[in-house]
N, C-alpha and C positions, 0 to 999 in steps of 0.2 A: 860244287855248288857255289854259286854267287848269290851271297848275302849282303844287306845294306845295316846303314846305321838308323836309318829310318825310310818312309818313302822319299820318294824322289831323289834315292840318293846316286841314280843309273846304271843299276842293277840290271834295266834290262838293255843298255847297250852295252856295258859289259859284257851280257852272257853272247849277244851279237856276236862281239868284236872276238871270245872268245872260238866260237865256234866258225867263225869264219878261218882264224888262226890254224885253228886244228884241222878245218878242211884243207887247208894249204900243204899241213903237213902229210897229206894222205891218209885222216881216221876221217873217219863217218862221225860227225857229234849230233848228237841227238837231243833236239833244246828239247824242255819239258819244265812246266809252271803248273804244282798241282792246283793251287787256284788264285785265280787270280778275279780282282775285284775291277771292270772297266764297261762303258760303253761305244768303246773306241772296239768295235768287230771287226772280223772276217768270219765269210764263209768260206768250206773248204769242198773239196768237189763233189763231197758224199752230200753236199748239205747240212753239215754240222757248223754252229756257232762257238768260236773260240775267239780271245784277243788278237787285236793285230799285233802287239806287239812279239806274240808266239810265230804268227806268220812270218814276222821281219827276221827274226830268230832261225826259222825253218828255210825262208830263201839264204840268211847266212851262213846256213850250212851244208848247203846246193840240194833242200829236197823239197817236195811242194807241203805245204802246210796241211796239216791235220789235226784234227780234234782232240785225239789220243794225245797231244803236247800240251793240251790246259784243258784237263777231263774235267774238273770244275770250275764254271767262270759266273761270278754274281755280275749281275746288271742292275746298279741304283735307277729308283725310280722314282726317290725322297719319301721325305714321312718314313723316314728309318725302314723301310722296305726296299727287298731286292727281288728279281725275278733269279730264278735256279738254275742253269743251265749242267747238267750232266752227259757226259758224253759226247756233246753238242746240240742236244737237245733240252726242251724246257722241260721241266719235272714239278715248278710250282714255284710259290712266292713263297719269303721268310722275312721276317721282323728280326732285326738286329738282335732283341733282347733272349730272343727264343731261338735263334740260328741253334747254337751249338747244340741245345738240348733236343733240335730234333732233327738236326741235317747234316751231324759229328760223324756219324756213323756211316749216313749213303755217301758222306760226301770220301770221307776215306777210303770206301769199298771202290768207288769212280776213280779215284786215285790210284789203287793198284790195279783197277781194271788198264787205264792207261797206259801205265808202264809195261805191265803184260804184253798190252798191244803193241806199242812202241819199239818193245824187246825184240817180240815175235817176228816183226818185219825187218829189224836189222839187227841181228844178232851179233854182229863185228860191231856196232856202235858203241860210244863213250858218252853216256849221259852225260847232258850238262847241264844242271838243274838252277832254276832261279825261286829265290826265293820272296817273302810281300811283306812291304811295310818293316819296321824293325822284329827280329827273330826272340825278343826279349821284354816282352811286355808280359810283367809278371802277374798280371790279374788276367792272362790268354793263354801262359804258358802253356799251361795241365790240358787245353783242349785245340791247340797251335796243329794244324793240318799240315801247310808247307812251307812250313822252316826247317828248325829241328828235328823233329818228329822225323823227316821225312828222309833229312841227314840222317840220323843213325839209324834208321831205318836199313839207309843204303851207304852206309859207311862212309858216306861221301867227304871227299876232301875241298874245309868252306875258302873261302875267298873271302872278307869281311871290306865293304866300300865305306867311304865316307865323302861323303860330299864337304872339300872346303869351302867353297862358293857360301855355304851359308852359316860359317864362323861355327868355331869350338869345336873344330875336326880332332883335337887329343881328346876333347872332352865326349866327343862321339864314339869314339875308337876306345877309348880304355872304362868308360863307364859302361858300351856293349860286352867288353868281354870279362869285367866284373860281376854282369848278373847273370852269367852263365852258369849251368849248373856245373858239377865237376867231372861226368859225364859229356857232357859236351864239349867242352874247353879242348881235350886234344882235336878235335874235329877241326879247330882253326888253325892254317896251317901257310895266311897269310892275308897281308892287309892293304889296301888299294886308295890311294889317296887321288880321288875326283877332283877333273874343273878347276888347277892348278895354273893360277896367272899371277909373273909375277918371275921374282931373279930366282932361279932353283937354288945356288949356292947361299942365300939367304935360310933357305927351309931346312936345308941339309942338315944343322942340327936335331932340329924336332925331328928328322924320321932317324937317326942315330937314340936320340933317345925312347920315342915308341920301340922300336924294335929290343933297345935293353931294358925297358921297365915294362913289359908286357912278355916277355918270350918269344913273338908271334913276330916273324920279318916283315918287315916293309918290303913287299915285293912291286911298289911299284908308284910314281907318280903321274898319272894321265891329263897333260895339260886343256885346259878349255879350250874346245871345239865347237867350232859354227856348224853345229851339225844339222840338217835341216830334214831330220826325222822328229816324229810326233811326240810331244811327253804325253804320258801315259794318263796323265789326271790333265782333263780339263782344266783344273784352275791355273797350272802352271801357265798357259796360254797367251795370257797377254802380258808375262815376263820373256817370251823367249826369239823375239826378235826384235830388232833395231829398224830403222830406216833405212832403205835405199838411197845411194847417193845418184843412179841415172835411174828412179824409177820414174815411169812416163804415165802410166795407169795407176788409178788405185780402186779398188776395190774393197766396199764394206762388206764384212762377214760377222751376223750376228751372231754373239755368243749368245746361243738361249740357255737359259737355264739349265735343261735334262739334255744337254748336247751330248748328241755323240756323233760316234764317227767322224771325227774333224779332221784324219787321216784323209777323208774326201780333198781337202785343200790344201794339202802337201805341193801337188806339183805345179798350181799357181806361185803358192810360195817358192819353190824352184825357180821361177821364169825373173830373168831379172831386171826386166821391162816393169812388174808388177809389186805394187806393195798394198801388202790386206792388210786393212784396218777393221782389227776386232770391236767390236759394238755390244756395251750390253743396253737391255730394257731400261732406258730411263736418259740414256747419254742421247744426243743429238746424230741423228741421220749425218748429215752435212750435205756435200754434195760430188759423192762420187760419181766416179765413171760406168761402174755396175754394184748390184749387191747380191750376195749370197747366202740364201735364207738354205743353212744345212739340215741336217737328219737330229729327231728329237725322239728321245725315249720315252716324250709325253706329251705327245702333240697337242692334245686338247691343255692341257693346263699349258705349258708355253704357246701356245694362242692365247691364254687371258691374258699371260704376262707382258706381250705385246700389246695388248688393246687396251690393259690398265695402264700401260708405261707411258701411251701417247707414239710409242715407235710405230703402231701399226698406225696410223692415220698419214706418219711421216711416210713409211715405205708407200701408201695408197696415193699421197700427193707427188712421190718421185716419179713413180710408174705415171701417171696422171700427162705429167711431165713429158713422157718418153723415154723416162729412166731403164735403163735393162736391170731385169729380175733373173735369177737362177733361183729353182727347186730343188732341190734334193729330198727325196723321202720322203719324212716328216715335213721338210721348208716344201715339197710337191704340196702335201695334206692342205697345208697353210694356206698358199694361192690361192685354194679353190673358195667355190660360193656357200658351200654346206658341208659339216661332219657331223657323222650321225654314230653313235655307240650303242645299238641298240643291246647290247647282253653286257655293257658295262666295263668292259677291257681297262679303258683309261679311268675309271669313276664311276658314278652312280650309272645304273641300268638306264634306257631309256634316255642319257643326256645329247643334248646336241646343241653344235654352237655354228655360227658366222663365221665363216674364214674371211682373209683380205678382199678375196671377189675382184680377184687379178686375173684368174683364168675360170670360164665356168663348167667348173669343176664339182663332181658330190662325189665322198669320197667317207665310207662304209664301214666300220672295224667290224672284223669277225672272222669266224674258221679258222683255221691253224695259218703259222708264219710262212710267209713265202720267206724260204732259205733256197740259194738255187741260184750258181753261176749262168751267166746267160753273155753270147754273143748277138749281134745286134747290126743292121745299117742304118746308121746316122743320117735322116734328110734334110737336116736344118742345122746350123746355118752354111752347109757344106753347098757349093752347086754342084755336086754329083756326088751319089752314094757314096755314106763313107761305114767303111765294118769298125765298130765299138766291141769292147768286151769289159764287163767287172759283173755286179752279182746283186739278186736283189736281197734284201733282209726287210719286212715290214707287215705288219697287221693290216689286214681290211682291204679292200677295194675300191680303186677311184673310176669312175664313167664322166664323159663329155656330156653336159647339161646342152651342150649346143656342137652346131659341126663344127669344128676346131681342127687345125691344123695336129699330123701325129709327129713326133719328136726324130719318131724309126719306124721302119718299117712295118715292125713288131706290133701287135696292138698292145694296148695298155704300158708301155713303157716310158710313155712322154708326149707330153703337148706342148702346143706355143701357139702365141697368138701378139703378136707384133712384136715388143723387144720381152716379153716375160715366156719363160719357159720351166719346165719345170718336169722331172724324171724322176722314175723310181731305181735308176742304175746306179748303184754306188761304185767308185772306180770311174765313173763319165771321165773328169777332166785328167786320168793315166793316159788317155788315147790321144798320144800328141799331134796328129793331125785335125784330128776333130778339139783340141783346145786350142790351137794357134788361130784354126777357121773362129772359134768365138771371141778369140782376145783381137783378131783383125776387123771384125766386126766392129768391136769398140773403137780402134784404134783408128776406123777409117772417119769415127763419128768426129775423132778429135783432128782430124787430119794429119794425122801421122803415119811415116812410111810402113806398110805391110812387114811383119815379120815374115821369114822366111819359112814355108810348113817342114812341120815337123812329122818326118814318116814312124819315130819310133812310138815308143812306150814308156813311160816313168820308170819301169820297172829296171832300164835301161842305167838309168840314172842311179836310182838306188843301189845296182849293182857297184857304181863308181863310191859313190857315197863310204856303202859295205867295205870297201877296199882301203879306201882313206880312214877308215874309224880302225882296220886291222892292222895298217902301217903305222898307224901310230899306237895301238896295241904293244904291242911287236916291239917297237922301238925305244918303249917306255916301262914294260913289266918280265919281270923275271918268272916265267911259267915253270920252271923246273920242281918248285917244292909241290905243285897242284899236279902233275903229271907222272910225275916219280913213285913206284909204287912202293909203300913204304917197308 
């Protein structure tokens, strides 16, 4: 089990970099996150909702992602409420204050239902379990789901990370395994020093003496990586790249409030022609080359945030302009001319608001979530069909107020109408052909020379990516106290 000293401490590339490891070495590892707290999804091909970052987890261990690896995943939706997912499906809402007292129990029954499953289909596997947030928050302990609890549960032998990158890594490291109970404490069985930059033989003391003033070896320092996988919270976001030195495009990408799935913009950020500049409600449009209005867990309430911030009048004068527009999702809901909430999904029964009235679009919340991989032909901005594939996740239905141009084939998956377009495919820009045709699009607006098309798939990428995070895994931690049975 890989444990943190607190969130964001990379925990889950960690558990990645692990399991890819151990795929190498010929076990089956089998990631599994009893729950975890994001709206950074995937669907998986049953139609169940889990985190991506279990998915990234599941491709690092050569198997297709499944449900059964984060049986409970919350989705914030603010005002201290989360929606429930079990299994992969919704099961209801909870209030922070009231979670444990009434969701402690289905949520742990989901828990071993998982593992069960997990077990069942690969019986030669090596769980690798991750665990949420610090495992040591003593007003949580007594009702802690997947830390502890779930360690001794399964005997599991922990990993304990600490992120140096943001100072007092002794003080992380030895005040987490201070408030462990006594009980616990053999379970750590070694400790991982994060995002390490800087002369190693300078530090080499400090992990000489962690290791003799705690029991627990320092198995390992993992130096800072430009790794260009998603962090798991949103807010980390607009810390976690730099500037390009040849970027030639840039493209604004609003962070709205209830964002999610910002994994959508992973392989923009890959392209290194391209640099996103993240935007919140209140900051200045400027004057990019495109913008990307992504996926919202609260479409109607980030629409007011836009139209109170002044952004939406900005993004309606860029488009105005000629500016290019992307949808996504929730950024699809946005464009259009009406949303309507008749049975209240997002808010009051009965509410409905003005979208931007970029594309004329109405666009419906109701009946259950389209969850549901889908392939697809691209007719725009391709000159000849091109095949898409990713999945949809989203509440309600959208219809063409006017005849409008279709995005695919497919009905209802996408429109466009001059340079604004807008889909309910998450995964769109993975499809390297059909994202090179859009960034050439831009590129020819600016007179610059055509990138070259791209035939594969991000997924392609990330495969490379997976291999560079294991190589340096590998090359930096001693796995023998975690893998040695004791």
């Amino acid at each position: 089990m890989v444990l943190g000293t607190s969130s964001g401490a990379g925990k889950s590339l960690m558990t990645a970099a692990l399991c890819r490891v151990l795929k190498r070495r010929g076990e089956q590892p089998l990631p599994f996150k009893g729950q975890n707290m994001s709206n950074n999804a995937w669907v998986d091909q049953s139609g169940g909702e889990m985190a991506y970052s279990q998915a990234l987890q599941a491709w690092a261990a050569g198997l297709e992602p499944s449900c059964a690896m984060n049986p409970v995943l919350l989705k914030p939706q603010g005002n201290s409420t989360s929606e429930v997912i079990h299994g992969g499906a919704s099961v209801g809402m909870a209030r922070a204050e009231t979670y444990y007292q009434e969701w402690f129990k289905p949520g742990w029954l989901a828990i071993r239902q998982g593992l069960e499953q997990l077990q069942q289909q690969h019986p030669q596997g090596r769980l690798v379990l991750e665990g949420a947030g610090s495992p040591v928050e003593v007003n949580l302990q007594h009702r802690d789901l997947t830390n502890l609890r779930l360690a001794q549960y399964l005997r599991a032998r922990c990993l304990l990370v600490a992120d140096i990158e943001r100072g007092g890594v002794f003080a992380q490291l030895v005040g987490t395994l201070q408030l462990l109970r006594p009980v616990e404490r053999p379970l750590m069985k070694g400790l991982l020093i994060n995002r390490f930059r800087g002369r190693q033989e300078l530090f080499d003391p400090g992990v000489s003496w962690l290791s003799t003033h705690t029991g627990v070896p320092v198995l390992g320092v993992m130096p800072w990586l430009d790794e260009l996988f998603p962090p798991e919270d949103s807010l980390d976001l607009l810390e976690r790249r730099g500037r390009k030195a040849n970027a030639e495009l840039e493209i604004a990408v609003v962070r709205l409030p209830s964002l999610s799935n910002f994994s959508d913009l992973d392989p923009l950020e890959a392209e290194p022609s391209v640099q996103l500049r993240w935007i919140q409600p209140g900051e200045a449009l400027g004057q990019p080359d495109a913008v990307v209005l992504p996926g919202s867990k609260q479409t109607l309430r980030d629409l007011k945030a836009l139209q109170a911030s002044g952004l939406a009048m900005e993004l309606q004068r860029f488009s105005a302009e000629g500016g290019a527009v992307l949808g996504i999702c929730g950024g699809l809901q946005m464009l259009g001319r009406d949303l309507l909430d008749p049975d209240g999904l997002e808010g009051a029964a009965g509410a409905s608001a003005a979208g931007l009235n970029l594309l004329p679009l109405q666009t419906r919340f109701g009946g259950s979530k389209a969850l549901r991989q889908r392939t697809a032909v691209a007719q725009w901005p391709t000159t000849e069909p091109c095949p898409i594939e990713g999945f949809e996740l989203h509440r309600g239905s959208t219809t063409a107020l006017e005849p409008l141009q279709a995005l695919c084939q497919e009905e209802g998956l996408g429109w466009v109408q001059g340079q604004v377009a807008g889909s309910y495919l998450h995964g769109l820009l993975e499809n390297g052909r059909w994202r090179r045709q859009w960034l050439n699009q831009l590129r020819r607006r600016k007179q610059l020379p055509e990138l070259a098309e791209d035939q594969g798939h991000h997924s392609l990428q990330r495969e490379e990516l997976l291999d560079r995070l294991a190589d340096a895994f590998e090359a930096n931690v001693d796995l023998t106290p975690l893998l040695t049975n004791p």
